[in-house]
Residue frames relative to the residue before (quaternion, step in Angstrom):
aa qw qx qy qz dx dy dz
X 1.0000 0.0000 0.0000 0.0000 0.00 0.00 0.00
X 0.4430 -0.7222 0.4890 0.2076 3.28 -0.99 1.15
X 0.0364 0.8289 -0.5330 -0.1658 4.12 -0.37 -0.01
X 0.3785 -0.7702 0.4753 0.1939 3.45 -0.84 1.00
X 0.6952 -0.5800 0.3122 0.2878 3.54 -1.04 1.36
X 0.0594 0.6958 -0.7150 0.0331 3.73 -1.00 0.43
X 0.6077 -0.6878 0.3444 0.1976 3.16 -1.00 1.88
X 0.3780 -0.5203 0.6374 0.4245 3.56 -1.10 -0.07
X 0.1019 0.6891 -0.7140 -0.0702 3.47 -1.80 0.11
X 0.0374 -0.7905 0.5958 -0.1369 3.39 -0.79 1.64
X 0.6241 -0.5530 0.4982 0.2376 3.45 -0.79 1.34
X 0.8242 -0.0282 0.0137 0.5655 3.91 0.23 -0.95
X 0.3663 -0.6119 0.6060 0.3524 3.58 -1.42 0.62
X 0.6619 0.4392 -0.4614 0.3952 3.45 0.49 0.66
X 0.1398 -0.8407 0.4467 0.2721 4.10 -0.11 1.44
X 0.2867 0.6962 -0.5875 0.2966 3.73 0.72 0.52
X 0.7757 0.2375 -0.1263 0.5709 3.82 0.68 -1.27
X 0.5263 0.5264 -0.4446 0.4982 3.21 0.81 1.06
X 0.3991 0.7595 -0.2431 0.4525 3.40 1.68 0.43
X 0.1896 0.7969 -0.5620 0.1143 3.58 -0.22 0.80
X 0.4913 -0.6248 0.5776 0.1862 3.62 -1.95 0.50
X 0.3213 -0.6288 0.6677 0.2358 3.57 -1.51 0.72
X 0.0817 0.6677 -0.7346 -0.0881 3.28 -1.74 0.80
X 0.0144 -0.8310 0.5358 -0.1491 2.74 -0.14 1.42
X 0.7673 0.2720 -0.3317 0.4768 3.55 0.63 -0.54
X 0.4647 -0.7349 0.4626 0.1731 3.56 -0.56 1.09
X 0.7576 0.4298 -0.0677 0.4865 3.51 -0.40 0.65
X 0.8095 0.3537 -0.2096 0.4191 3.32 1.26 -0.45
X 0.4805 0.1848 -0.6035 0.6090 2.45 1.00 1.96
X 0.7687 -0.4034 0.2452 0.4316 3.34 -1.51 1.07
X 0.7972 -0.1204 0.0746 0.5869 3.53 0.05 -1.07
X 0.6261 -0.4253 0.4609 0.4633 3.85 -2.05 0.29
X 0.8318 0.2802 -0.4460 0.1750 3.86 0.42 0.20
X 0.3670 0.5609 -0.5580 0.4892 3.21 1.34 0.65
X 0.5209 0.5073 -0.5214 0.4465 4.31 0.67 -0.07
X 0.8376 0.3022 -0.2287 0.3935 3.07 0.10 -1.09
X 0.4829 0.5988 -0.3640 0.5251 3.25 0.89 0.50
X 0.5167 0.4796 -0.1653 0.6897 3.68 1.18 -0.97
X 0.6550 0.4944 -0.4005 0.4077 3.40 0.16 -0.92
X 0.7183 0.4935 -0.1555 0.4652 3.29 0.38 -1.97
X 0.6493 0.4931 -0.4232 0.3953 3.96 0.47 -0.85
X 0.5315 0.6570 -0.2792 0.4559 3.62 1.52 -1.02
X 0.7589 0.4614 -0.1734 0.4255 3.26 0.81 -1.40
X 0.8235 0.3528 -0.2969 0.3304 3.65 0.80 -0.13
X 0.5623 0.4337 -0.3210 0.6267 2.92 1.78 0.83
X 0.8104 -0.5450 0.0151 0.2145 3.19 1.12 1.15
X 0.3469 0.7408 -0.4727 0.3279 2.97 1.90 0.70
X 0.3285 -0.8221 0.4324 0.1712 3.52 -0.76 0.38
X 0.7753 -0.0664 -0.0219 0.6277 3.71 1.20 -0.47
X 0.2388 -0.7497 0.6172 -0.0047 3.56 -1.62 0.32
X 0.0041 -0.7761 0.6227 0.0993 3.19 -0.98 0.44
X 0.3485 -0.7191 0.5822 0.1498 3.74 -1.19 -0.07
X 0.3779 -0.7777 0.3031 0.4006 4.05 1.46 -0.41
X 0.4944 0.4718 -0.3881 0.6183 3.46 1.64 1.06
X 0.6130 -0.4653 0.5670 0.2936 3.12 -2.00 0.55
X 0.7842 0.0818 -0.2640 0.5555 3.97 0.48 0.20
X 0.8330 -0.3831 0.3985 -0.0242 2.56 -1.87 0.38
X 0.7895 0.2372 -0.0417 0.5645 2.54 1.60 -1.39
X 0.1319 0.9343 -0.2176 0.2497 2.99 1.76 0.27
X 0.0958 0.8260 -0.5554 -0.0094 4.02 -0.47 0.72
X 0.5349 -0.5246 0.5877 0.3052 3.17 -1.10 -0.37
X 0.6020 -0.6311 0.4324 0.2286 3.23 -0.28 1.59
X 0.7998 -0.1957 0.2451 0.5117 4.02 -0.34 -0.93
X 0.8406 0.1602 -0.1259 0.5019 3.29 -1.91 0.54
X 0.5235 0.4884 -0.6151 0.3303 3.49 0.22 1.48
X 0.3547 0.6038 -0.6882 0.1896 3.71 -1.17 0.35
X 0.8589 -0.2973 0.2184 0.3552 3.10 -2.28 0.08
X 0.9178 0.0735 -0.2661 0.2855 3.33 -0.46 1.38
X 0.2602 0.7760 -0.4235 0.3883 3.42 2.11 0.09
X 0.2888 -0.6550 0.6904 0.1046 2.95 -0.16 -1.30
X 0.5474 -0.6400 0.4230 0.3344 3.23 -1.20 -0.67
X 0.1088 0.8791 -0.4163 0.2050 3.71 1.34 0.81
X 0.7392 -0.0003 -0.1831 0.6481 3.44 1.59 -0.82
X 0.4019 0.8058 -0.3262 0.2877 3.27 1.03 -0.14
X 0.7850 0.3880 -0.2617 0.4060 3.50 1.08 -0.23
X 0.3732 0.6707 -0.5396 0.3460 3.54 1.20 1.22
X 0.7856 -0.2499 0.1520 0.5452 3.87 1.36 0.32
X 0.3500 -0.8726 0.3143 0.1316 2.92 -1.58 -0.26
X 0.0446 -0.8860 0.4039 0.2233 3.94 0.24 -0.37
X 0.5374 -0.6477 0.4798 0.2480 3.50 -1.23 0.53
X 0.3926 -0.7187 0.5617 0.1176 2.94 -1.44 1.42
X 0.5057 -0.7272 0.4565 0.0847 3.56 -0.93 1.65
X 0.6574 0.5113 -0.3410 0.4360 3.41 1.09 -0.58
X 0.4376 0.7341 -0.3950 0.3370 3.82 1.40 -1.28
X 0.0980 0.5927 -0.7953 -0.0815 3.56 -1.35 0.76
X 0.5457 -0.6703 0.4345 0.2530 3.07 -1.30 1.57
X 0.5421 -0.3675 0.7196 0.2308 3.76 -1.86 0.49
X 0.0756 0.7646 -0.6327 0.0968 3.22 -1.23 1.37
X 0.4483 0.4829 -0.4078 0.6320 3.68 1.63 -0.38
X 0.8669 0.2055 -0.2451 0.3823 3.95 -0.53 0.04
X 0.6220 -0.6771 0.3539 0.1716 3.82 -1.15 0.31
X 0.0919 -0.8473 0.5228 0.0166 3.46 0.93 1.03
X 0.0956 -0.7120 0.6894 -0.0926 3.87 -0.89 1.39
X 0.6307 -0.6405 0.4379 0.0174 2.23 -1.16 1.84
X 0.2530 0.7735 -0.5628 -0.1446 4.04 -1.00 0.15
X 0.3349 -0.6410 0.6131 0.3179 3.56 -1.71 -0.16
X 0.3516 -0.8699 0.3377 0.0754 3.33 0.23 1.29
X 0.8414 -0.0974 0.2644 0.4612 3.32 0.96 -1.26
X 0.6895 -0.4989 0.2841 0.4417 3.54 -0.47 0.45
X 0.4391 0.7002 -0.2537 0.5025 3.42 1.07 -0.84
X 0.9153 0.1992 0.0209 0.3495 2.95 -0.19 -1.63
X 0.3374 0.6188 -0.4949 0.5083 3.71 1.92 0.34
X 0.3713 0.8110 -0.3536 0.2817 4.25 0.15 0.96
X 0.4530 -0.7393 0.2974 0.3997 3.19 0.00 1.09
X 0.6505 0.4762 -0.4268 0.4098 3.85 1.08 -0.19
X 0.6876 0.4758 -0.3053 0.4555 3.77 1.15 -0.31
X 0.5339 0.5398 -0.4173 0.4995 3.29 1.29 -0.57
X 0.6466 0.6118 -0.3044 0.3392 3.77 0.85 -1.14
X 0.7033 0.5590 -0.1496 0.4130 3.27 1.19 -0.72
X 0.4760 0.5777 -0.4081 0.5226 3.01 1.51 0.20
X 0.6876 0.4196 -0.2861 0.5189 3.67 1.37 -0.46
X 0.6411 0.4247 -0.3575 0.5299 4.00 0.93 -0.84
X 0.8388 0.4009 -0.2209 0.2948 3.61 0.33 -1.55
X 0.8230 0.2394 -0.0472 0.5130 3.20 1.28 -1.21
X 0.1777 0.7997 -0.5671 0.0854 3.65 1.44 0.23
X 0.8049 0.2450 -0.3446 0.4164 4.16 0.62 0.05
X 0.4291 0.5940 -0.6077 0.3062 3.68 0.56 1.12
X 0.4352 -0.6606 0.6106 0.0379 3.33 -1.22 0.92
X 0.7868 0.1371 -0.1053 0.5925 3.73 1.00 -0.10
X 0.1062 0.7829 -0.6019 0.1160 3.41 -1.07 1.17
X 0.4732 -0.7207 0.5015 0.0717 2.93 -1.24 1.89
X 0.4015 -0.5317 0.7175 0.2032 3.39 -1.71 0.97
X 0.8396 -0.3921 0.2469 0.2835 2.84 -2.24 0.66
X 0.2568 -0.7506 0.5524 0.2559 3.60 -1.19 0.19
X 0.8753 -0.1237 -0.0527 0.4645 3.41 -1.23 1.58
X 0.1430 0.8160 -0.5529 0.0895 3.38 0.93 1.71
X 0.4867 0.6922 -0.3776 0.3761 3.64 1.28 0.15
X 0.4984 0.6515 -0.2724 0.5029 3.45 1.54 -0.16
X 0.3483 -0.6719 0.5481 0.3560 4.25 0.06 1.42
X 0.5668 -0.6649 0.4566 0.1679 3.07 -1.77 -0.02
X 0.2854 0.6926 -0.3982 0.5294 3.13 2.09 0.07
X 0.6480 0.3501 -0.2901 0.6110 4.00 0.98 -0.27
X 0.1848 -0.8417 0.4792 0.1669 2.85 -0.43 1.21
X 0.5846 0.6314 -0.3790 0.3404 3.70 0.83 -0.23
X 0.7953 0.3223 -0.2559 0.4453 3.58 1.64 0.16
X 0.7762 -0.4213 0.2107 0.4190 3.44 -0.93 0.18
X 0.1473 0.8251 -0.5230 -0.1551 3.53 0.71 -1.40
X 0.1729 0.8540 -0.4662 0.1535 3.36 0.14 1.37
X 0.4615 -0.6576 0.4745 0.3597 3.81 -0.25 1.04
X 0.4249 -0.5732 0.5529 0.4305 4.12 -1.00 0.94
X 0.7298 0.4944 -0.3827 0.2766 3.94 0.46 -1.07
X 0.6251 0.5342 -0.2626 0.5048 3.63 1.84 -0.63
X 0.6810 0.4634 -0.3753 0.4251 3.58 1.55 0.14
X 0.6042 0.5606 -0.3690 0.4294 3.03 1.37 -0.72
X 0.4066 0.6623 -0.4169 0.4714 3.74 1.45 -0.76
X 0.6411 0.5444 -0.3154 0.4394 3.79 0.11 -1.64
X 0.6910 0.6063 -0.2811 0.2755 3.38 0.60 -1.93
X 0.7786 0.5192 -0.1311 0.3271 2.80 0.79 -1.49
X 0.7886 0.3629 -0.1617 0.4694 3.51 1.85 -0.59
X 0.7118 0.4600 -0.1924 0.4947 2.69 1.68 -0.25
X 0.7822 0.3758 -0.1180 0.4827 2.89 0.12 -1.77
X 0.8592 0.2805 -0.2863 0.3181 4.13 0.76 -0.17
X 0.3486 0.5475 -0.4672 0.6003 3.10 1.69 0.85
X 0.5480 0.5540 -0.3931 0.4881 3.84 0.36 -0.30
X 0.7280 0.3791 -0.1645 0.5470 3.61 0.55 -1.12
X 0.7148 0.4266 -0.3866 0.3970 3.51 0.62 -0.62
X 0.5169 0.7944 -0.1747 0.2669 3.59 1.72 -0.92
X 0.6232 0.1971 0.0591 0.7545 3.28 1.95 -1.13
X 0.2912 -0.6544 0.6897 0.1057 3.47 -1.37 0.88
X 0.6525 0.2906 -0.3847 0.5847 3.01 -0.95 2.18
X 0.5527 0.7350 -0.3040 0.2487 3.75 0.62 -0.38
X 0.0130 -0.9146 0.3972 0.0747 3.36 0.19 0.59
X 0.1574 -0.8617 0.4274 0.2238 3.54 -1.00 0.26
X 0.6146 -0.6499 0.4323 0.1136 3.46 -1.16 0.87
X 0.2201 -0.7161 0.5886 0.3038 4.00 0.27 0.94
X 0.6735 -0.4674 0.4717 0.3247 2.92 -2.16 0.05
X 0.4920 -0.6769 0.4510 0.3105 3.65 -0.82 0.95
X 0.0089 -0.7296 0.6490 0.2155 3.87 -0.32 0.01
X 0.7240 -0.3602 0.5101 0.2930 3.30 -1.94 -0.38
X 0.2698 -0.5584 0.6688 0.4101 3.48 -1.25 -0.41
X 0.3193 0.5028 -0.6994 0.3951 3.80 0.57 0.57
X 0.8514 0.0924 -0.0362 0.5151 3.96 -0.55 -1.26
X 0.3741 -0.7935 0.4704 0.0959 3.80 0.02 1.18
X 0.5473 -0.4972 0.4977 0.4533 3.68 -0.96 0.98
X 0.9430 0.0912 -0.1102 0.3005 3.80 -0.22 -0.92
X 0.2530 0.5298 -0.6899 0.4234 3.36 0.78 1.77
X 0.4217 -0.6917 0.5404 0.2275 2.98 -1.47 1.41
X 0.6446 0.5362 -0.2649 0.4762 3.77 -1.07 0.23
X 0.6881 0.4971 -0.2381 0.4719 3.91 1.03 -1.16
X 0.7223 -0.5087 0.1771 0.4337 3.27 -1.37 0.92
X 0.5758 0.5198 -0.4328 0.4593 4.10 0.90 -0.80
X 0.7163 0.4600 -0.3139 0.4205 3.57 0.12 -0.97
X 0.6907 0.3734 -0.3056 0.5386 3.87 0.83 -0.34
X 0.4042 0.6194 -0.4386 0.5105 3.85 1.10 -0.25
X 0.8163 0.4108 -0.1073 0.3916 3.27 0.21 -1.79
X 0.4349 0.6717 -0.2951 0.5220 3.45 1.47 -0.38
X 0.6498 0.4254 -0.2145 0.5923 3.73 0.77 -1.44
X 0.7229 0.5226 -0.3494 0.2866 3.28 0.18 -1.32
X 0.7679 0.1164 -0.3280 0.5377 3.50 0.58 -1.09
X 0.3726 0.6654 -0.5459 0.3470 4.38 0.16 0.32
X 0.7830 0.3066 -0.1589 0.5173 3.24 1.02 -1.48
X 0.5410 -0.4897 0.5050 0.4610 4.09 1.03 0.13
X 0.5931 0.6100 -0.4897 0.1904 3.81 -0.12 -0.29
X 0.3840 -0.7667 0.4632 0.2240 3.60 -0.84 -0.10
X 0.2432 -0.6825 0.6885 0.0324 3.26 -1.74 0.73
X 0.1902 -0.6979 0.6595 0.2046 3.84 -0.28 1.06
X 0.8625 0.2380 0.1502 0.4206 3.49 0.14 -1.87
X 0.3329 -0.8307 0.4091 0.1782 3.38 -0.90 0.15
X 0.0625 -0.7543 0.5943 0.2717 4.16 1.39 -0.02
X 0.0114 0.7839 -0.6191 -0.0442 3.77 -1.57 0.71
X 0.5671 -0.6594 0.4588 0.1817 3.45 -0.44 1.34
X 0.6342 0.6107 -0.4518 0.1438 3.46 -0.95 0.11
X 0.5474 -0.6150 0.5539 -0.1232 2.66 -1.27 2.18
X 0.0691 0.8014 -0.5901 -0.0694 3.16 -0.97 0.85
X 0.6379 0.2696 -0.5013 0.5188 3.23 -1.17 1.41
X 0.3805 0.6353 -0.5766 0.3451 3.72 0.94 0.20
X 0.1368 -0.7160 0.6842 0.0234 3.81 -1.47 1.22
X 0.5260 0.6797 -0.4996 0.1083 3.30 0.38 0.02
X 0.6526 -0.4192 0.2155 0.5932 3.51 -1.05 -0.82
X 0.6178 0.6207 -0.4104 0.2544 3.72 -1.03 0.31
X 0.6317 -0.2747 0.2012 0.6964 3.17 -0.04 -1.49
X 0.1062 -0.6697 0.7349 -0.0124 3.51 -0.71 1.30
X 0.0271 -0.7704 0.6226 0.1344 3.17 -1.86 0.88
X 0.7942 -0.2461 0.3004 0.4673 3.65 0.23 0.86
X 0.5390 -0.6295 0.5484 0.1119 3.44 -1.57 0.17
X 0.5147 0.5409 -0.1116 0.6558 3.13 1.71 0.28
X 0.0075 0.8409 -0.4220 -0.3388 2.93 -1.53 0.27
X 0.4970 0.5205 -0.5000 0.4818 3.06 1.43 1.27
X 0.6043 0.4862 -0.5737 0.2632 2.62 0.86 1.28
X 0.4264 0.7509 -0.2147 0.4563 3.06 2.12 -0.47
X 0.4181 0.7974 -0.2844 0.3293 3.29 1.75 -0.58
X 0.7829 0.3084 -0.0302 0.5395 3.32 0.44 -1.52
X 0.2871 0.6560 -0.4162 0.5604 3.48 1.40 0.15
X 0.9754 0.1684 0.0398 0.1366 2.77 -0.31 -1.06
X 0.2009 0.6392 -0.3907 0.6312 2.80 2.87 -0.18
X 0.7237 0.5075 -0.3198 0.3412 4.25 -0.14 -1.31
X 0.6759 0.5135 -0.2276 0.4771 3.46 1.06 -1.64
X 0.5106 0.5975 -0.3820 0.4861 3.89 1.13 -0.87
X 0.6985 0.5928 -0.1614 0.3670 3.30 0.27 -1.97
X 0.7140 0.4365 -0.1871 0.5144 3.56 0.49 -1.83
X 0.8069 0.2378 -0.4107 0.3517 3.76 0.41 -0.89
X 0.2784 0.8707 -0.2846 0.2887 3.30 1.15 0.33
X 0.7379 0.5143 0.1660 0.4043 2.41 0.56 -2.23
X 0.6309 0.4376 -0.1339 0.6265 3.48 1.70 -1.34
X 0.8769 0.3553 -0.0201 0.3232 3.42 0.43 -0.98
X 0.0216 0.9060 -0.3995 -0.1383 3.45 1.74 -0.73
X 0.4920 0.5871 -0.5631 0.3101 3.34 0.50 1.35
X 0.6655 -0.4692 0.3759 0.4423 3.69 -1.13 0.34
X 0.4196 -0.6264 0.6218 0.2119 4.02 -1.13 0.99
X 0.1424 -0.6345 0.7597 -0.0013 2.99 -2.21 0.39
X 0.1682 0.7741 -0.6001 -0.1111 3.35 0.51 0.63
X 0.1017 -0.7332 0.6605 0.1262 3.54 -2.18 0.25
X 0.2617 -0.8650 0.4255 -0.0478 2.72 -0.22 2.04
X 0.4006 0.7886 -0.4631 0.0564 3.91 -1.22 0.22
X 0.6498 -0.4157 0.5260 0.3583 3.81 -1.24 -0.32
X 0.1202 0.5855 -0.8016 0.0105 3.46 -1.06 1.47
X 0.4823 -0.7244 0.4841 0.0912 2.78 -0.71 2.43
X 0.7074 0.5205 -0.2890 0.3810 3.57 0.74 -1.61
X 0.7243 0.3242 -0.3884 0.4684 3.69 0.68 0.18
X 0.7796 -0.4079 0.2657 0.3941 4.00 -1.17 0.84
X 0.0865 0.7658 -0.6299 0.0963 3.84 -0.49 0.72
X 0.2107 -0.7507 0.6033 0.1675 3.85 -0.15 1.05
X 0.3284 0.5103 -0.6126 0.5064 4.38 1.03 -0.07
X 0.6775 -0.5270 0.4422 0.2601 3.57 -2.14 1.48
X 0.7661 -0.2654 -0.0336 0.5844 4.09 1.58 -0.73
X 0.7716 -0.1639 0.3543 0.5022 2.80 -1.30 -0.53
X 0.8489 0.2662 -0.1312 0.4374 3.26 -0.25 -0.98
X 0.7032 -0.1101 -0.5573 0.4275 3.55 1.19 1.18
X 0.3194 0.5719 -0.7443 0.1302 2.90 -0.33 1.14
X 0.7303 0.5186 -0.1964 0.3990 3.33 1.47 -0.52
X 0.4497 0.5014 -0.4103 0.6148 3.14 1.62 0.82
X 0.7226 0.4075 -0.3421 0.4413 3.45 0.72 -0.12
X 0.4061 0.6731 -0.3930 0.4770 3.32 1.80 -0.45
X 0.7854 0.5003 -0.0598 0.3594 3.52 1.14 -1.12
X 0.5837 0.4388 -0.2556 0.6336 3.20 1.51 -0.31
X 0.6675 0.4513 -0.3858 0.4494 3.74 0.63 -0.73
X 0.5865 0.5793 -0.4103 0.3899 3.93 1.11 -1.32
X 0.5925 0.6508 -0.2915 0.3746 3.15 1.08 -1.18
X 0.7388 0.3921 -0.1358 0.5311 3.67 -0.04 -1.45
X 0.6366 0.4614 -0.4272 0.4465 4.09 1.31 -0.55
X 0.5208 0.6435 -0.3704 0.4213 4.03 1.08 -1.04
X 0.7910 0.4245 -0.2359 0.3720 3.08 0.77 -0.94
X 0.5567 0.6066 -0.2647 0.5020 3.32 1.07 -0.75
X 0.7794 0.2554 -0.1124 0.5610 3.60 0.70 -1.08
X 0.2015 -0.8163 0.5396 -0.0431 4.12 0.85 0.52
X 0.6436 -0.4702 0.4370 0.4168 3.15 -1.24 0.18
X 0.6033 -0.3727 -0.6492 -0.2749 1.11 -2.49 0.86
X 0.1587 0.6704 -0.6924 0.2144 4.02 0.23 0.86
X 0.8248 0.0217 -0.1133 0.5535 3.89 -0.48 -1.17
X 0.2242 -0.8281 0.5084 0.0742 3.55 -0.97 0.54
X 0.6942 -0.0297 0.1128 0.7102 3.23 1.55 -0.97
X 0.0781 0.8489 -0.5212 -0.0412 3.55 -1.60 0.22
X 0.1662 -0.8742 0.4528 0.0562 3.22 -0.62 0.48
X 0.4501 -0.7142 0.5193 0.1329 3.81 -1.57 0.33
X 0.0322 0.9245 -0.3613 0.1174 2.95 -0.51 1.08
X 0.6184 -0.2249 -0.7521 0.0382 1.77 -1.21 2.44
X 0.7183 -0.5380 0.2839 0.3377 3.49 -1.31 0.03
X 0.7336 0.1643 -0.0907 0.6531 3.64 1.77 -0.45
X 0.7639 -0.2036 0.1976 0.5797 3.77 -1.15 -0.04
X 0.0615 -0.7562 0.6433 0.1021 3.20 -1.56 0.14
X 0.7733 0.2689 -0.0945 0.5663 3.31 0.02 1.39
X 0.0591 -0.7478 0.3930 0.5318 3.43 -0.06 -0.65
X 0.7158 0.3469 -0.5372 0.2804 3.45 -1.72 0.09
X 0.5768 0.6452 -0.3556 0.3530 3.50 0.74 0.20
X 0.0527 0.8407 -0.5286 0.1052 3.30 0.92 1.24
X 0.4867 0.6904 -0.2948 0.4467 3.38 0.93 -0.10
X 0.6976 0.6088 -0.1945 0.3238 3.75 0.69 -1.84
X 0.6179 0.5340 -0.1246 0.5634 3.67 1.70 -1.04
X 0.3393 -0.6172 0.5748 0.4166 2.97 -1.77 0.05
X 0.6773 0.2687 -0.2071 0.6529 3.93 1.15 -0.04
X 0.4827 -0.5812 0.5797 0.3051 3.07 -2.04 0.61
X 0.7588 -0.4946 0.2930 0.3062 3.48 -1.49 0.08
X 0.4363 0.5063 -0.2979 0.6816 3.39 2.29 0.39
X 0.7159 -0.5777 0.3633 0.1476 3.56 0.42 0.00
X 0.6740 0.4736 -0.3153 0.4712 3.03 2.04 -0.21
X 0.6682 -0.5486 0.4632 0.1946 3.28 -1.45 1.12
X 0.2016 -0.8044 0.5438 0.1285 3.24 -0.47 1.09
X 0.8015 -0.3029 0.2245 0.4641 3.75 -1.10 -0.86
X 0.3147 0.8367 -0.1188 0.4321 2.88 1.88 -1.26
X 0.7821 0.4938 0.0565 0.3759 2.70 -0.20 -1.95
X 0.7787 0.4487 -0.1122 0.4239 3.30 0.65 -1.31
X 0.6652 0.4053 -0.2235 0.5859 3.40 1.37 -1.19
X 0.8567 0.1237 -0.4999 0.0284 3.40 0.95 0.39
X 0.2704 -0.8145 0.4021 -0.3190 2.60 1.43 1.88
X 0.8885 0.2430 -0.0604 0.3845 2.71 -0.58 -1.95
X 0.6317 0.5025 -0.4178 0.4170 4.15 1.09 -0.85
C-alpha cells in the first residue's frame, strides 16, 4: 500500500526545544506537586511539551497507583486531581490510552480540560495482550471503531488539529508487514481517517523478539537510526520518537542512569542529523523512578531530586 505524505510541522527549527518528558506513571514521585515541579524545572531549560496518558492534565489513575504498581489495577479509569495548577509555558497532549479510558467522562475532557490542545495522542502499545497487565491490549478493529468516533471528530472540530498514531512496542514493529501497525494503517486509510504523526517506541537494551537492540546503547544506535529511516520511508509521516532504559533487562553501560544519559546525548546529535520533516519531536521516558529500585530509569527521584539524567537533559 502506497501512503500519501503529510507535512511535518515543528514549533522551532531547532529539534532540541522540541523535546519533551512522559509522566506517565502516577505517583512516582511522592506527591503531583513535586511532578509539576520536575515538570516545570524541565520546562525552563527548554522542554517544550508533555503528556501524562489522559485527556487532562490533571488526570490520575483512579486506584492502586504509587511507586511501583504500575498499572495492574489502575486501568479501570480515572479522576482529576483538585490540588493540580495547570503548566501553561509548555504543551500538554492530550491521549486515549486504553479501553478503559475510551468513556464518556474522559472523552469529555478533551472539551472541559483540554478544549486548547491542537494534537491528540492514540493509545499506547495497544498491540501488547491484556493478560499483561501494564498495557492496553486493544483489538486494531476496536481502535479503528474509537477512531472513527472519537479521535476523528476531535480533529475535524478545530482547524489545525492533528492526530497522533497508536504507539506500538518493539515486540510487533511499525514496519513488519501483517503486524498490528500495518493493519491499523490498513483501516485508517480504507476508512478515510487520518494520521498527522507517528509516536515510535524504542527502548534501548530491549532483547526480545522483534526489534531488539543490543545491550548497549551504541549499539541500539543504529537500530534505531534504520527503524527511524524505514518507518519513514514506508509511511511518510512526521516521527515522535520515545526514547529510554528498560532497566529490568541486561545493560552492560556502568547504570541505568548512564546509559540513559548517553541515550540522551546520542538522540540529541541523531535529531539533528535526520531534521525535519523525518524527526519532528521527542521525548523521555519517564520523568521519576519507574518501578521501584530503579533510581536510575527517571530524570528525578521520587523526592523530586534531579538526577544526572535529568540534568543532561537539561542541559541538551
Amino acid at each position: 500500500m502506497s501512503y500519501q505524505p503529510v507535512a511535518s510541522v515543528r514549533g522551532h527549527a531547532d529539534p532540541r526545544l522540541e523535546k519533551g518528558v512522559n509522566n506517565s506513571w502516577v505517583a512516582q514521585l511522592n506527591t503531583s506537586a513535586l511532578e509539576r515541579t520536575a515538570i516545570e524545572d524541565q520546562v525552563g531549560s527548554g522542554m517544550s511539551w508533555w503528556y501524562n496518558y489522559f485527556t487532562s492534565q490533571r488526570a490520575r489513575f483512579a486506584a492502586g497507583t504509587g511507586p511501583g504498581v504500575g498499572f495492574t489495577t489502575a486501568m479501570t479509569g480515572a479522576n482529576l486531581d483538585g490540588t493540580w495548577t495547570p503548566i501553561t509555558d509548555a504543551e500538554y497532549i492530550p491521549m486515549i490510552l486504553a479501553p478503559a479510558h475510551n468513556n464518556a467522562t474522559e472523552n469529555g475532557w478533551l472539551s472541559s480540560e483540554s478544549s486548547t490542545a491542537t494534537k491528540l495522542l492514540g493509545p499506547t502499545e495497544p498491540d501488547i495482550p491484556t493478560n499483561d497487565a501494564i498495557y492496553s491490549g486493544w483489538a486494531v478493529a476496536d481502535v479503528l471503531t474509537m477512531w472513527g468516533s472519537v479521535m476523528e471528530p476531535w480533529r475535524a472540530a478545530v482547524a489545525g488539529r492533528r492526530l497522533g498514531a497508536p504507539a506500538v512496542s518493539q515486540v510487533n514493529p511499525v514496519t513488519t508487514a501483517g503486524l498490528w501497525f500495518d493493519q491499523f494503517m490498513q483501516g485508517v486509510v480504507s476508512n478515510g481517517y487520518h494520521v498527522d504523526f507517528i509516536p515510535v517506541h524504542f527502548f534501548f537494551n530491549y532483547t526480545g523478539a522483534g526489534l531488539a537492540t543490543g545491550t548497549t546503547v551504541g549499539a541500539g544506535l543504529p537500530v534505531l537510526r534504520a527503524y527511524l529511516r524505514d518507518i519513514w520511508n514506508l509511511y511518510r509521516r512526521p516521527l515522535w520518537p520515545e526514547l529510554g532504559i528498560l532497566q529490568t533487562l541486561g545493560n552492560t553501560d556502568t547504570t541505568v542512569a548512564n546509559a540513559n544519559e548517553r541515550c540522551v546525548e546520542l538522540f540529541k546529535s541523531l535529531a539533528h542529523e535526520m531534521g525535519q520533516p523525518i524527526v519532528e519531536r521527542w521525548n523521555f521516558w519517564p520523568l521519576g523512578p519507574w518501578g521501584s529500585g530503579a533510581a536510575g530509569a527517571g530524570l528525578y527521584a521520587a523526592d523530586g531530586t534531579i538526577n544526572a539524567v535529568g540534568t543532561t537533559m537539561k542541559r541538551i
